[in-house]
RODO-2510 file (C-alpha; in nm, 4 decimals, decimal comma):
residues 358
     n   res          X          Y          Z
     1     x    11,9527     9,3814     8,2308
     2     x    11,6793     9,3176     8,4953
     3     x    11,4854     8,9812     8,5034
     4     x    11,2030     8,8641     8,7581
     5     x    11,3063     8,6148     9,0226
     6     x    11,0257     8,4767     9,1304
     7     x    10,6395     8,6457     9,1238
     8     x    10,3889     8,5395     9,4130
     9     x    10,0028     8,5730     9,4241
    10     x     9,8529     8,5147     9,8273
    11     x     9,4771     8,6034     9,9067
    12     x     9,4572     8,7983    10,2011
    13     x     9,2178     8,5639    10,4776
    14     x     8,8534     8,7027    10,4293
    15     x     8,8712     8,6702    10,8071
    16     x     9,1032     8,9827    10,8326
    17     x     8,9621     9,1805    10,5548
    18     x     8,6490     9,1353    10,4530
    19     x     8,5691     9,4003    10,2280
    20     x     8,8685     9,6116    10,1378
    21     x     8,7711     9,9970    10,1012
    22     x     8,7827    10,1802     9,7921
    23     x     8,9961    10,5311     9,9021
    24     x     9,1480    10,7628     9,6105
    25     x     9,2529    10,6742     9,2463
    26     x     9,5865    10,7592     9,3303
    27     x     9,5942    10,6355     9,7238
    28     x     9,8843    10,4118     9,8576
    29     x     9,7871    10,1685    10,0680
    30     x    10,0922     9,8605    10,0464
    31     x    10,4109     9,8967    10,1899
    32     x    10,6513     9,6063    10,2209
    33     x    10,9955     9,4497    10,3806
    34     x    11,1615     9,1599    10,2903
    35     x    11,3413     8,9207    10,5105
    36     x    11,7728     8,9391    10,4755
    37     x    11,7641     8,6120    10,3589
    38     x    11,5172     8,7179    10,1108
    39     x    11,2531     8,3986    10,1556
    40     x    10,9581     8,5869    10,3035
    41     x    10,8169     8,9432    10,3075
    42     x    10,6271     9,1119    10,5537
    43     x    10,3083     9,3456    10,3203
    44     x    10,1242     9,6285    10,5321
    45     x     9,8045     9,6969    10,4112
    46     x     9,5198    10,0198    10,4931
    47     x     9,1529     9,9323    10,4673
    48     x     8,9405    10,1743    10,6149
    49     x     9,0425    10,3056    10,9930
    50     x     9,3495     9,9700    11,0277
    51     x     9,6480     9,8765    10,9106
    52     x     9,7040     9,5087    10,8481
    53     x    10,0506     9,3006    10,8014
    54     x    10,0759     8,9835    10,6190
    55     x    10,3587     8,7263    10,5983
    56     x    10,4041     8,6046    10,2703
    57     x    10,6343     8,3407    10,1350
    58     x    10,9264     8,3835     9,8890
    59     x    11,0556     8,0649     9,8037
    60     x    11,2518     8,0910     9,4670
    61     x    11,0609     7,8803     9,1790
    62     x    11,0340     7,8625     8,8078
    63     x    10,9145     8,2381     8,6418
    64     x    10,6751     8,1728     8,3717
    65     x    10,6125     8,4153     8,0651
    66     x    10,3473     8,4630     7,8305
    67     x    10,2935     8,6668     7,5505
    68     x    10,5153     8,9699     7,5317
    69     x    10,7077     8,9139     7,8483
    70     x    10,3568     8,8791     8,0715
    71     x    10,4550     8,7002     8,3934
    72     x    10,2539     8,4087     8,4915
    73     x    10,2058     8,4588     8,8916
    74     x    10,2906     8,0805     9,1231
    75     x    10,0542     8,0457     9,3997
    76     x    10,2006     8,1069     9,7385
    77     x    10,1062     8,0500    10,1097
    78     x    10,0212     8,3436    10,3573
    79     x    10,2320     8,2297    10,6749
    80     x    10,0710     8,4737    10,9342
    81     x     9,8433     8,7478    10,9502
    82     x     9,7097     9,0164    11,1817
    83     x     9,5648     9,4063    11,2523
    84     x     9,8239     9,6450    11,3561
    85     x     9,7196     9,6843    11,7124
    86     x     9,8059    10,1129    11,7688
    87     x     9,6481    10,4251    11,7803
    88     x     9,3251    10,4311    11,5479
    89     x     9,2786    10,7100    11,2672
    90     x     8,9679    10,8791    11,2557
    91     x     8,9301    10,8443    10,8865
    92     x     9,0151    10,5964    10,6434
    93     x     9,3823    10,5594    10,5600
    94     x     9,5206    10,7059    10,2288
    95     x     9,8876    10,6239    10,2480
    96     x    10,1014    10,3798    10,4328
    97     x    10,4859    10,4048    10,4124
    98     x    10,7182    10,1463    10,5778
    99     x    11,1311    10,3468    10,6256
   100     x    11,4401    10,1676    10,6842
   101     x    11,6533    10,2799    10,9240
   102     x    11,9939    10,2304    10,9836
   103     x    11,9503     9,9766    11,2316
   104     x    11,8973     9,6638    11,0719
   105     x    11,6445     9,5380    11,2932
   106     x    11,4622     9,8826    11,3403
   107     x    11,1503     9,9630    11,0787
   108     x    10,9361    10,3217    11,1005
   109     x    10,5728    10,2332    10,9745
   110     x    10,4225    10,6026    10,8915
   111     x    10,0083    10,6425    10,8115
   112     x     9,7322    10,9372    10,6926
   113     x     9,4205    10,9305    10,6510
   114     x     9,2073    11,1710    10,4514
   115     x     9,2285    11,4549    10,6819
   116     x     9,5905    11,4300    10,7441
   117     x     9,6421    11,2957    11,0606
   118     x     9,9870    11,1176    11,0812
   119     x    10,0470    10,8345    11,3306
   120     x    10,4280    10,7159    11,2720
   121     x    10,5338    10,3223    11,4544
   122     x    10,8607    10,2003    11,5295
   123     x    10,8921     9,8286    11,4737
   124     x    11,1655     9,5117    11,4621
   125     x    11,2336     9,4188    11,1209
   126     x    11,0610     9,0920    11,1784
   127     x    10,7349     9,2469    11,2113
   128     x    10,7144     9,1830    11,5817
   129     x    10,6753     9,5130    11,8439
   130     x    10,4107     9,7073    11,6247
   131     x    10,1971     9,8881    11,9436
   132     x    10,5262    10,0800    12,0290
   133     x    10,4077    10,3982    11,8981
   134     x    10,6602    10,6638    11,8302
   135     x    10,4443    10,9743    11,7819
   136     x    10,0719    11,1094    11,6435
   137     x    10,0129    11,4433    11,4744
   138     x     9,6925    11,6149    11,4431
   139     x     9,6659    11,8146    11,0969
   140     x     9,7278    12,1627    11,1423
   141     x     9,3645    12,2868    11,0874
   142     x     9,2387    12,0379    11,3825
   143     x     9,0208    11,8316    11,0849
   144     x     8,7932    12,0848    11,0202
   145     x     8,8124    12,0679    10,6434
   146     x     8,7458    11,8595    10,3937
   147     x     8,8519    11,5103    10,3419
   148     x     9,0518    11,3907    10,0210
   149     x     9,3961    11,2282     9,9346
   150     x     9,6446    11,2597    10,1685
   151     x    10,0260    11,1658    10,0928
   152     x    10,3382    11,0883    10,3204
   153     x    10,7339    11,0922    10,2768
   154     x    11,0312    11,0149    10,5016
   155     x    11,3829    11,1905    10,4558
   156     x    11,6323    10,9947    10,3607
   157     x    11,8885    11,0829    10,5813
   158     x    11,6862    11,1686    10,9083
   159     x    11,3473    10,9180    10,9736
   160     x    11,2001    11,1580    11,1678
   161     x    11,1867    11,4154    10,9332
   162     x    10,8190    11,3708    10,7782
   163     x    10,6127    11,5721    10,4857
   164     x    10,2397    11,5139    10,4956
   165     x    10,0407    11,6235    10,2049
   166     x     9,6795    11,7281    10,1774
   167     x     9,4783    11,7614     9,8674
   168     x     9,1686    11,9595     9,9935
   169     x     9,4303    12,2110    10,2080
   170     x     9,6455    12,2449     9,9251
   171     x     9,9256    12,2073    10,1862
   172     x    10,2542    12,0577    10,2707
   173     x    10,3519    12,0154    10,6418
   174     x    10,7023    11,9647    10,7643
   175     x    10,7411    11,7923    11,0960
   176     x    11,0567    11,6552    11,2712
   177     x    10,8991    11,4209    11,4737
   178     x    10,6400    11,5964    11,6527
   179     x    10,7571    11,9644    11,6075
   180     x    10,6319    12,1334    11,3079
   181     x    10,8677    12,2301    11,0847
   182     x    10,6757    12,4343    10,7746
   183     x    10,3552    12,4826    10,5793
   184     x    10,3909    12,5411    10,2161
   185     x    10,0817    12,6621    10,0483
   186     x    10,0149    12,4554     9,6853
   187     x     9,8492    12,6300     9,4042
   188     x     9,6943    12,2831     9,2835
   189     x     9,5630    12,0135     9,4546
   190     x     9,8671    11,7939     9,5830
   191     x     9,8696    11,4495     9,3958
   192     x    10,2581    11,3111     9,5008
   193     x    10,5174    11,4377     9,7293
   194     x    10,8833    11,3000     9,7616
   195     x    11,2227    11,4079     9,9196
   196     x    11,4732    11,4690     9,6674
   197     x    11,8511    11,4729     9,6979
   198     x    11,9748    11,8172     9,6767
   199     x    12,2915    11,8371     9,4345
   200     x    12,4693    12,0586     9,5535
   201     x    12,4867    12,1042     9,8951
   202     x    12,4436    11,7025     9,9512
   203     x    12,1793    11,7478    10,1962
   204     x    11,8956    11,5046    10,1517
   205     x    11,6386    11,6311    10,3925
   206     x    11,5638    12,0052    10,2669
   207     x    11,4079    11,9410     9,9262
   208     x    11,0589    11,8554     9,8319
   209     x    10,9028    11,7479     9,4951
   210     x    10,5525    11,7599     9,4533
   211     x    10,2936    11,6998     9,1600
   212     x    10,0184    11,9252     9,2032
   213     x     9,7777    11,9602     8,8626
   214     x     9,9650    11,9521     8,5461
   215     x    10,2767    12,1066     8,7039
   216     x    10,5889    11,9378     8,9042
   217     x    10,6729    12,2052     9,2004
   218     x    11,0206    12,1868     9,3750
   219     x    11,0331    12,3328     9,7716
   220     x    11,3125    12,4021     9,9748
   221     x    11,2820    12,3984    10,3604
   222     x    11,5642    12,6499    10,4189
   223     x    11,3947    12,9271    10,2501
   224     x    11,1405    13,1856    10,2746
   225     x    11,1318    13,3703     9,9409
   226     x    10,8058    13,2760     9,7357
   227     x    10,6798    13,0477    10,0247
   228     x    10,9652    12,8261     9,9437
   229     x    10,9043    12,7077     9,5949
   230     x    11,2095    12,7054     9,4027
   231     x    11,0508    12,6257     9,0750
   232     x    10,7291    12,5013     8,8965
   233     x    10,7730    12,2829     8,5681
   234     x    10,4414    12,2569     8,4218
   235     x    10,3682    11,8966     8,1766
   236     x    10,0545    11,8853     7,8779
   237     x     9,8236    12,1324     8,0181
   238     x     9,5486    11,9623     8,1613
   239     x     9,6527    11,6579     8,2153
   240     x     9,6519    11,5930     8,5944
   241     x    10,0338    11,4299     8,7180
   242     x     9,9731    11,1676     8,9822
   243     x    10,3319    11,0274     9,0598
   244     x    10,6922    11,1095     9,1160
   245     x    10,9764    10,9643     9,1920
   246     x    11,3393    11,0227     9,2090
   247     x    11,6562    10,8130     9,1398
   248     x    11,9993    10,7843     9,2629
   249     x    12,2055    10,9010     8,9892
   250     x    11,9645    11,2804     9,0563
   251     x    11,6655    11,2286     8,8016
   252     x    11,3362    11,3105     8,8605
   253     x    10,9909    11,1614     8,6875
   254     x    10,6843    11,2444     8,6575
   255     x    10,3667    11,0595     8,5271
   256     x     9,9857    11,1353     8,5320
   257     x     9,6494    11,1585     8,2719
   258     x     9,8801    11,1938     7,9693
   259     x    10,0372    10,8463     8,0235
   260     x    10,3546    10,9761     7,9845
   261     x    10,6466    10,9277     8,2149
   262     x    10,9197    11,2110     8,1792
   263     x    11,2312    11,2537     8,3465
   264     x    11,4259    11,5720     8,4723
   265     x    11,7930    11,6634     8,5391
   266     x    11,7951    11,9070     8,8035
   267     x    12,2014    11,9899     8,7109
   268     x    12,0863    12,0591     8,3622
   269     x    11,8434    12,3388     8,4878
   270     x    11,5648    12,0970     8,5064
   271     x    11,5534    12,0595     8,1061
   272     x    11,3512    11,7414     8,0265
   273     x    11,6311    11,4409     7,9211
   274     x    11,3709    11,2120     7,8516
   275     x    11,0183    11,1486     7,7735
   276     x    10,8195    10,7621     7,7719
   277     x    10,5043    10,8860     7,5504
   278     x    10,2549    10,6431     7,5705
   279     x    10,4096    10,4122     7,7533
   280     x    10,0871    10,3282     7,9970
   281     x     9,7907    10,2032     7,8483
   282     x     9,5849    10,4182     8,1427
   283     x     9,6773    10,6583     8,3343
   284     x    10,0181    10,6682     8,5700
   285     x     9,9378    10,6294     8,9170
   286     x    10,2630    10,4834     9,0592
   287     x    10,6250    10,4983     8,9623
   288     x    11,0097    10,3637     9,1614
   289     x    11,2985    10,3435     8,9964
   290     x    11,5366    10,0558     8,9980
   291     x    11,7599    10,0257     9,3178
   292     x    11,9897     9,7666     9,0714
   293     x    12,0132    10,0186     8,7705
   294     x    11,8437    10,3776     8,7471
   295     x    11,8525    10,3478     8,4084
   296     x    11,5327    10,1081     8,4351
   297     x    11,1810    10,2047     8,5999
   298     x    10,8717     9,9667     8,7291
   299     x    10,5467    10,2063     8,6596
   300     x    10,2188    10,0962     8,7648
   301     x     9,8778    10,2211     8,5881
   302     x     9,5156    10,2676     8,6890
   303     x     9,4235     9,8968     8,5108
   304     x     9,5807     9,5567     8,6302
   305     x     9,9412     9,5817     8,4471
   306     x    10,2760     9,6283     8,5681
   307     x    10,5673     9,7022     8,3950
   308     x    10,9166     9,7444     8,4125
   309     x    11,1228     9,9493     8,1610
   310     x    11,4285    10,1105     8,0224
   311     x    11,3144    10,4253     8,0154
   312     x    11,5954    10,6143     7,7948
   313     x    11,5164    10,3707     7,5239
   314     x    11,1290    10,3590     7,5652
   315     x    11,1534     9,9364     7,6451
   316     x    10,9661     9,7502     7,8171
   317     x    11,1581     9,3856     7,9689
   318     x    10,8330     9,2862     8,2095
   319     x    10,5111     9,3106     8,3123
   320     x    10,2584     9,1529     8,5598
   321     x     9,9278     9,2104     8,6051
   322     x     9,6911     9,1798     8,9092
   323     x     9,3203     9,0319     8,8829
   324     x     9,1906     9,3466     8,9498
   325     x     9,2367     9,7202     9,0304
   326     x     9,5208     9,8157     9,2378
   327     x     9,4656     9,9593     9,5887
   328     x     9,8215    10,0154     9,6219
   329     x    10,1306     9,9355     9,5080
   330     x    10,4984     9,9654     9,6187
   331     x    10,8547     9,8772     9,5815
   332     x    11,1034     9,7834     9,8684
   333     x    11,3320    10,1097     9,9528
   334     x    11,6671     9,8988     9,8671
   335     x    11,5575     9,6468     9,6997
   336     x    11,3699     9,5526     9,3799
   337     x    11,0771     9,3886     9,5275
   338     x    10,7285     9,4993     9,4202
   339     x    10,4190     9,4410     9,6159
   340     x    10,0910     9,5109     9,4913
   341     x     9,6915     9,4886     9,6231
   342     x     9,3960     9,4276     9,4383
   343     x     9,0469     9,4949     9,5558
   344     x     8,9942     9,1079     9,4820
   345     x     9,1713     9,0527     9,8015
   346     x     9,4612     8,9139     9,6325
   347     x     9,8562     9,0255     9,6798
   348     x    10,1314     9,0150     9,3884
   349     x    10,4948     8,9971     9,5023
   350     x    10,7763     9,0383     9,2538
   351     x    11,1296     8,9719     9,2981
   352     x    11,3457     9,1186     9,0226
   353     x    11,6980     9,0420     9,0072
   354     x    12,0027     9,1697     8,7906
   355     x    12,0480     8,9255     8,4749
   356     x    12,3005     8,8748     8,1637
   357     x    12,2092     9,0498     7,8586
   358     x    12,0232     8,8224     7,6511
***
């Protein structure tokens, strides 16, 4: 059983961002880390061209509930804030990601903007050191073409193993650091792209799940049969999937249009084990499973709410919602600590904790 430690609402200083920019439906544009002593937590935001970091404070205090399980957010202080001083993008931003690497005091912040250029930053842990910039990748038509969504994923087992997404090029670059890697060729406009754990060979850096349309399409970097595409799994017909995610024990889900979040086991020949109907009020835009128990998932929809879930039993345990519409939204990679920005200006941290069963 999961319960919420503590949840935090800062406003971001109108002197940093004045006006926060509106990007995709779908765009992510948070990514967090949390101190090791777990009392502050340092959220990267994208508005427009910059990337901006915020210190936020984490102090444990009383949760408060309201009606059905609604968390009550405690007003908390922003310590510091300040731009991202590196290399500028020539667009505005669509993704942020922030990857832990083994070294504890070591984090990779990666960015695209809307024509795909990548600029990837290593950093210390405590935020400090952000100009050293590791590498920048042009997109592999020079930024000729249109502009649209743009996504980004690390490998988990080798940082500098990147996947850039493009919605207008219906594409899916490969790079290990700065060396391409591969181009796969999408038959739908991308929506979500993730690295997946491959079963059965262990290696975690070779496959690639993306949403593109209605259908979830599975890539493998070692081959060359079909363009790489291993399989295609296509949801309700029509219904356009913005979001997956996978989870430790193998499972991968899915959400999009149809407010539905369904899960696949790939050693079960991708049959569908599971299936939330409903279980969004609006359509899925963002969904992490729990690092304390895969059998639970946080999904976040196109209105305000928040909500965390046991998804073989269709439950929900908690929910939050922001005071306005999310312009991103993310979960810490080890740890179940949710930060999420609102075009208000205001940022919602959640801490969520393993509890007893009530």
């Amino acid at each position: 059983m999961l319960k919420a430690r503590s949840l935090k609402k800062a406003v971001v200083p109108s002197t940093l961002i004045h006006h926060p920019s509106p990007a995709n439906l779908h765009s992510n544009r948070l990514s967090l880390h949390v101190s090791e002593d777990g009392t502050s937590c340092w959220v990267y935001v994208a508005s427009d061209c910059n990337v901006y970091r915020i210190l936020v404070s984490l102090k444990d205090s009383l949760v408060n509930e309201g009606k059905d399980s609604l968390l009550i957010p405690e007003q908390t202080q922003v310590v510091d804030s300040a731009i991202v001083n590196r290399c500028p993008h020539r667009s505005e931003i669509q993704t942020i990601l922030l990857n832990e690497t083994e070294s504890t005091d070591c984090l990779i912040l990666g960015s695209v903007d809307s024509y795909g250029h990548l600029i990837v930053s290593r950093m210390d842990s405590d935020g400090k050191d952000v100009e050293r910039l590791t590498f920048s990748l042009s997109p592999r038509d020079f930024g000729v073409g249109e502009a649209g969504w743009a996504g980004l994923c690390f490998s988990p087992s080798q940082w500098s193993t990147t996947a850039v997404a493009h919605s207008f090029g219906k594409s899916i670059d490969v790079y290990d650091q700065d060396l391409h890697l591969r181009t796969f060729r999408t038959l739908w406009y991308p929506t979500a792209v993730n690295f997946i754990q491959d079963l059965y060979s262990g290696n975690e850096s070779s496959i690639l799940a993306v949403t593109e349309g209605c259908q979830l399409s599975i890539w493998d970097l070692r081959l060359k049969e079909k363009g790489g595409c291993v399989n295609r799994i296509c949801g309700s017909v029509g219904d356009i999937l913005y979001a997956v995610c996978n989870s430790s024990s193998g499972n991968i889900a899915v959400g999009g249009a149809d407010r539905t979040m369904t899960v696949y086991d790939p050693r079960r020949l991708w049959a569908a084990v599971s299936r939330w109907v409903n279980c969004s009020k609006y359509e899925i835009t963002g969904m992490s499973f729990s690092s304390i128990d895969p059998n639970y998932v946080y999904i976040q929809g196109v209105d305000y709410e928040v909500f965390c879930g046991q998804w073989k039993e269709s439950k929900k345990i908690l929910s939050f919602r922001g005071d306005s519409n999310w312009l991103g939204f993310s979960k810490c990679q080890k740890r179940d600590v949710l930060g999420g920005w609102c075009d208000s200006g205001s940022i919602f941290v959640a801490d969520v904790v393993e509890g007893k069963e009530s």
